[in-house]
N, C-alpha and C positions, 0 to 999 in steps of 0.2 A: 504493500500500500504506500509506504514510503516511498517506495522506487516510481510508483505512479505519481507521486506530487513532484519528486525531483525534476523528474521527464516534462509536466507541464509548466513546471517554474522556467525550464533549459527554453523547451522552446518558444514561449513568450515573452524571455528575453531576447533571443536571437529573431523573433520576429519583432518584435518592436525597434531593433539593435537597424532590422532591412531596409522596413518603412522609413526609419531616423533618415538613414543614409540615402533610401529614395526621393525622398521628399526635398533631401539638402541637392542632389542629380538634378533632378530637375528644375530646380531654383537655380542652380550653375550653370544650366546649360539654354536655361529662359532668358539669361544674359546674352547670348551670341547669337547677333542678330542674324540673318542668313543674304549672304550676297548676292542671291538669284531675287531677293524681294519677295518672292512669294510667301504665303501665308497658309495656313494648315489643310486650309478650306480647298484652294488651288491644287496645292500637292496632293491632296487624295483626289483630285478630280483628273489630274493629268495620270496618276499610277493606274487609274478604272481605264482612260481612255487607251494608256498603251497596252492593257492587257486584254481590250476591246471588250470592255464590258459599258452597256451603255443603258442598261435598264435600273443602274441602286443610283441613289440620292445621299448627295451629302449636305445634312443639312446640323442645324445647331441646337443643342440642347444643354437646362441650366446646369450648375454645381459646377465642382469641382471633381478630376478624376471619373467621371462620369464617360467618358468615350467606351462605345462597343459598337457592332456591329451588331444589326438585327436582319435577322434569315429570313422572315415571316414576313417583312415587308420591303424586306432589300432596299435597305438606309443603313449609311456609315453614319453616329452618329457623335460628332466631336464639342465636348466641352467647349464655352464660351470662350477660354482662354488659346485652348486649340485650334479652334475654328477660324479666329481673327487675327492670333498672331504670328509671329512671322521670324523666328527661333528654331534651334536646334532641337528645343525639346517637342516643339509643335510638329516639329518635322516628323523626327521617330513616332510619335502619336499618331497621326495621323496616316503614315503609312501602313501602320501594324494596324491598326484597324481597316484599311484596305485589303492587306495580306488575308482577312478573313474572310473578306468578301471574295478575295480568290479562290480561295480553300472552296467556298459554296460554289462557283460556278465552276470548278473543275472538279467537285463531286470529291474532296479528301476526305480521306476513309474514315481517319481518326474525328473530324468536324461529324460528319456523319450519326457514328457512333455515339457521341457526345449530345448531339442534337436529338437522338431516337432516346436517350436516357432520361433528358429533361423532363418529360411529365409524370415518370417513373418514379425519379428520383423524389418531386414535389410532392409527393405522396406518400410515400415511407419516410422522407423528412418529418412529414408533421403527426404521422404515428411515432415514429422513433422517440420523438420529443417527449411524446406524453407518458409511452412505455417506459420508457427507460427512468423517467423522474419517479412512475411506479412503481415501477421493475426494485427501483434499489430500496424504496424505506417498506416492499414485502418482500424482500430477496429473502429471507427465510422462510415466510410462509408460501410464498406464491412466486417462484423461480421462473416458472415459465415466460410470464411477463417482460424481464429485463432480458433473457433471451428472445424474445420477440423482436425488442427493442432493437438489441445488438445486432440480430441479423438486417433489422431494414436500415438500421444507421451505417451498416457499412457498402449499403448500395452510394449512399451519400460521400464513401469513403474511395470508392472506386470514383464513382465520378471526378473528385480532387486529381486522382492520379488520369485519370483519363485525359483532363483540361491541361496537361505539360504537354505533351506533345503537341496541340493545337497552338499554347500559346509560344510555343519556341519555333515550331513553323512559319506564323506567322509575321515574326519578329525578322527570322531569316528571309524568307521573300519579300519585307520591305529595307533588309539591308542590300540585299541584293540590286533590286531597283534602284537604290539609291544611288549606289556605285556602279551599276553597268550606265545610266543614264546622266551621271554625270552632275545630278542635281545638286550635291553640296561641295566646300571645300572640303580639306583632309581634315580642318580644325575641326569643320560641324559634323562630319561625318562620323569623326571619334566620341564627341559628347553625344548623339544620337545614340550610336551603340554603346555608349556605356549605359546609359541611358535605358535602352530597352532591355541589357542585363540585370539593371537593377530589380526592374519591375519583374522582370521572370523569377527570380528568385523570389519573390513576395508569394507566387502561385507555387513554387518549392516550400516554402515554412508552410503555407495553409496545407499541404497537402500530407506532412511531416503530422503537423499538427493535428487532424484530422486522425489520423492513422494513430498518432499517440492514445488518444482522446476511447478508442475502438478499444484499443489494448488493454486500457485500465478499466472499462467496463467489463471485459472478460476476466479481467481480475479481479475485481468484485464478484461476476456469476461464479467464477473457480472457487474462490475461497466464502464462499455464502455460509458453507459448513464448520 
């Protein structure tokens, strides 16, 4: 049981330690303006147009960190800050949420997969929730329950692990573009991709995290006796 606290102290340290340092990436590289002038907005519209996709929409939506890609309606959808500015970090954003829209229209397997999970997964999320909160204060009387629990939360657990490879794909086909096409210096091209390694890693602790979180519920149902 100790060893289960330790494990969630490690990695909510080290995830918070990612974010820290993501969050400072992106405020460093918000600084470098981009030579070409373009703006987040532009740059995903020109990466659609050379990968001849001419049917998704880039359009703007509020918050912060808020940029994804939606499949259902085929819209890149880039943050206020993304959308209008005209930086290295706007850049990387913007791309990698385009790389997803490629993933969709060339049918990647893993995007797929991950897509077929999503309404799957929404549903054993919010059984798991309630399982497992019951599961552990009757884990002597009534075991069955947080075993219920444990098995639909680790649907939610694959999913995490399923979402790395989509988001590291994506990341790569918008590095790729960036550099066969020419579009940034070597300056902005570096902070881009450092850039979008930060943020990958962020989806590495959530899915570390996740997986911990599975573990010590099974240590709980192990040791109920």
């Amino acid at each position: 049981m100790y060893l289960g606290y330790a494990l969630f102290g490690l990695i909510a340290l080290v995830g918070w330690l990612v974010q820290r340092q993501l969050k400072s990436k992106f405020k460093k590289y918000s600084l470098i303006r981009l030579q070409n002038g373009m703006s987040g907005k532009e740059i995903a519209e020109k990466m659609l147009y050379d990968h001849g996709i001419n049917d998704v929409k880039v359009i703007s939506v509020a918050g912060r960190l808020t940029d994804h890609y939606n499949p259902s309606d085929r819209t890149v959808n880039l943050s206020e800050a993304v959308y209008n500015e005209r930086n290295a970090a706007a850049a990387a954003v913007s791309a990698h949420e385009v790389g997803h829209a490629i993933q969709h229209a060339q049918a990647y397997s893993w995007l797929q997969f991950r897509s077929k999970m999503v309404p799957t997964v929404n549903i054993t999320g919010r059984v798991a929730q309630f399982a497992i909160m019951g599961g552990i204060f009757l884990v002597n009387s009534f075991p069955q329950l947080l075993l219920i629990g444990i098995i639909f939360f680790a649907f939610s657990v694959v999913f995490t692990f399923v979402t790395l490879p989509v988001e590291y794909d994506a990341s790569n086909r918008a590095l790729a573009w960036l550099d066969q096409k020419n579009m940034l210096t070597d300056t902005e091209y570096d902070g881009a991709k450092d850039a979008l390694k930060w943020a990958a890693r962020t989806y590495v602790v959530a899915a570390l995290g996740a997986l911990a979180t599975l573990m010590y519920y099974v240590l709980i149902y192990l040791g109920r006796r």
